[in-house]
C-alpha positions in Angstrom: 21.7 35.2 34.9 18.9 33.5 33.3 16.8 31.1 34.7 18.0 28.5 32.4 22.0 28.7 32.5 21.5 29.1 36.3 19.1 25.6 36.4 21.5 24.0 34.2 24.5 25.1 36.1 23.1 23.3 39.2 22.0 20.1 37.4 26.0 20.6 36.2 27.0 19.7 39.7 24.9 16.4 39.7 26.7 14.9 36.6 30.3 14.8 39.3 31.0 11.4 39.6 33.4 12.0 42.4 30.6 14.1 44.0 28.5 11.7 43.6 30.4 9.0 45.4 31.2 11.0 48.3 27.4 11.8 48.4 26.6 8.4 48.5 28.7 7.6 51.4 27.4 10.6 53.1 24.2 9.8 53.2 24.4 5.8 53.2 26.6 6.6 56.5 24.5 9.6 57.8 21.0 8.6 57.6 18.5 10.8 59.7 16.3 7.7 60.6 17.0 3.1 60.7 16.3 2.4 57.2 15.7 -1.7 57.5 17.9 -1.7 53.6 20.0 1.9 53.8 21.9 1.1 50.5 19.0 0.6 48.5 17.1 3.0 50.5 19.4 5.8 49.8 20.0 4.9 45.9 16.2 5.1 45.3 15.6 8.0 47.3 18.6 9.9 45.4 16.8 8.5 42.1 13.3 9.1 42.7 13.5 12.0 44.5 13.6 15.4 42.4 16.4 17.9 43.1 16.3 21.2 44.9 18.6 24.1 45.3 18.2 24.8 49.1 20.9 25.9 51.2 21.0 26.0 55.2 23.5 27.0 57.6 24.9 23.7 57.8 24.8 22.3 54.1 22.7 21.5 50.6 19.9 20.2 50.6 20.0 18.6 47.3 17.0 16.3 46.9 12.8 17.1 47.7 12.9 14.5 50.9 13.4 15.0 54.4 14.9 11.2 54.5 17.9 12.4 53.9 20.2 14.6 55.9 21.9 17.8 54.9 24.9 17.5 52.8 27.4 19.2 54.3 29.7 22.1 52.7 32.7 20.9 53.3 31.8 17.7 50.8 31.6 20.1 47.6 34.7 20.9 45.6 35.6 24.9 45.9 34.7 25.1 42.2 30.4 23.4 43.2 30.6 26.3 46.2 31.9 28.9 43.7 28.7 27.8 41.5 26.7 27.9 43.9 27.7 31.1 45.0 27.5 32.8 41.8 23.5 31.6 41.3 22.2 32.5 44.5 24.3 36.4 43.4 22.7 36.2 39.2 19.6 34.8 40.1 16.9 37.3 40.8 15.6 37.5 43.9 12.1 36.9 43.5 12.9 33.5 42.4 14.6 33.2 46.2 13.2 32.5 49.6 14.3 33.0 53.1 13.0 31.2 55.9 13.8 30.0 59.3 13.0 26.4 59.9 11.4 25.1 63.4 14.6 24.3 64.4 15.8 27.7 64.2 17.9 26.9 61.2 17.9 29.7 58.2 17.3 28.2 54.5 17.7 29.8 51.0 15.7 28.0 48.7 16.0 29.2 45.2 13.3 28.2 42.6 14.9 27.3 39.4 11.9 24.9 38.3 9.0 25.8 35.9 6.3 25.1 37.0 5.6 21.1 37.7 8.8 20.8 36.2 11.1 18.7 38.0 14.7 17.1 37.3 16.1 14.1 38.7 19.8 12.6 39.6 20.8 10.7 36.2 20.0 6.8 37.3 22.7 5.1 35.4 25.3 8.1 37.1 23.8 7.3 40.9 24.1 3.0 39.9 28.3 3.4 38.2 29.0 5.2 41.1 27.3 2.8 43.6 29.0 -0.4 42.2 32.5 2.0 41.8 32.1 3.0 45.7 31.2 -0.6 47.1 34.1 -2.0 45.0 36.5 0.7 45.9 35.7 0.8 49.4 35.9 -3.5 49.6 38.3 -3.3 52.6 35.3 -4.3 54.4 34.6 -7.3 52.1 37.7 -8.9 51.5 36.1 -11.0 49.1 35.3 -9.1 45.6 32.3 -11.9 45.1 30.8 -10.3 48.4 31.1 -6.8 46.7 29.1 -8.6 43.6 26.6 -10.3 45.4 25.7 -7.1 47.5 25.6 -5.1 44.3 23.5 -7.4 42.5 21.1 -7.5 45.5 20.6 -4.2 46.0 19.9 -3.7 42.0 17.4 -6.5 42.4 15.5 -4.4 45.5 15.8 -1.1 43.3 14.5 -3.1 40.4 11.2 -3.8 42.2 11.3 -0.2 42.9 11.9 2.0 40.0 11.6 0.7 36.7 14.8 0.5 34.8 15.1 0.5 31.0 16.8 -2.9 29.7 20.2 -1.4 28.4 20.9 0.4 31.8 20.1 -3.1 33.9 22.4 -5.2 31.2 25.0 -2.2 31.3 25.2 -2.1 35.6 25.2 -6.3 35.8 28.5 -5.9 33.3 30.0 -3.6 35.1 29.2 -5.8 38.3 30.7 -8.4 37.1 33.8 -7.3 35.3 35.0 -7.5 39.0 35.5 -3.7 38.8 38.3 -3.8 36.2 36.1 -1.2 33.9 35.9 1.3 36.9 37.4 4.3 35.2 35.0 6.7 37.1 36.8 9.5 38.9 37.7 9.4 42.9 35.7 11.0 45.1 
């Protein structure tokens, strides 16, 4: 397989909204350390960080940070481990490495980056599916205001994070406040 179709073919996986979303709750729910702000510490890590293909016993390791935890296999629809699967089989093996971490864990990394090349979670994809979770998962606020205020605060912290171009900031504050009536994004 070539380089190329195989990076491509991994960067695929990242544009699953329903992936996505159960990503988010992963990692929002499962952080490896006390994050003082763990929604907006998770969104701008899974935004800033580039990606990785790196497999361990336990799970992907989908993003260049160790402030995130593994994401575990049993997350990914059959048709992401069939895809994975078939790169680590096409992809020649001098673009794979083995290793076994300190904590006695095994690792497959495979290399499908140029050379200071990196790729990076689509930010509008990471924000839709944000709002669409905390409005879809509002059994814990009652109150769909509460799901608006917390999603406009948490775009306010990111925005004094990451810089955001105008027409993705107007686009998320509509969908924020269209109360989620123009959440047509897949389940997770």
């Amino acid at each position: 397989m070539d380089l190329i179709v195989a990076r491509n073919k991994f960067y695929d996986i990242f544009e699953d909204d329903a992936l996505l979303q159960r990503m988010l709750i992963y990692f929002i729910n499962n952080r490896i350390q006390d994050f003082v702000d763990p929604l907006t510490t998770t969104l701008y890590l899974m935004m800033s960080t580039p990606l990785q293909f790196v497999l361990c016993e336990s799970g992907l390791l989908p993003f260049k940070t160790n402030l995130l935890t593994v994401f575990p296999y049993n997350f990914l629809k059959v048709e992401h481990l069939e895809t994975l699967e078939s790169i680590i089989n096409e992809v020649s093996v001098e673009h794979q490495r083995e290793t076994m971490e300190t904590s006695g864990q095994y690792t497959l990394a495979v290399n499908l980056n140029k050379i200071n090349s990196h790729k990076f979670t689509n930010q509008k994809k990471i924000l839709e599916n944000f709002v669409v979770v905390i409005f879809k998962n509002n059994k814990v606020y009652e109150d769909l205001n509460v799901c608006k205020t917390l999603c406009n605060i948490v775009l306010q912290r990111l925005m004094s994070k990451i810089q955001f171009s105008s027409e993705l900031i107007e686009y998320i504050v509509s969908l924020i406040n269209s109360h989620g009536n123009d959440l047509q994004i897949s389940d997770a």
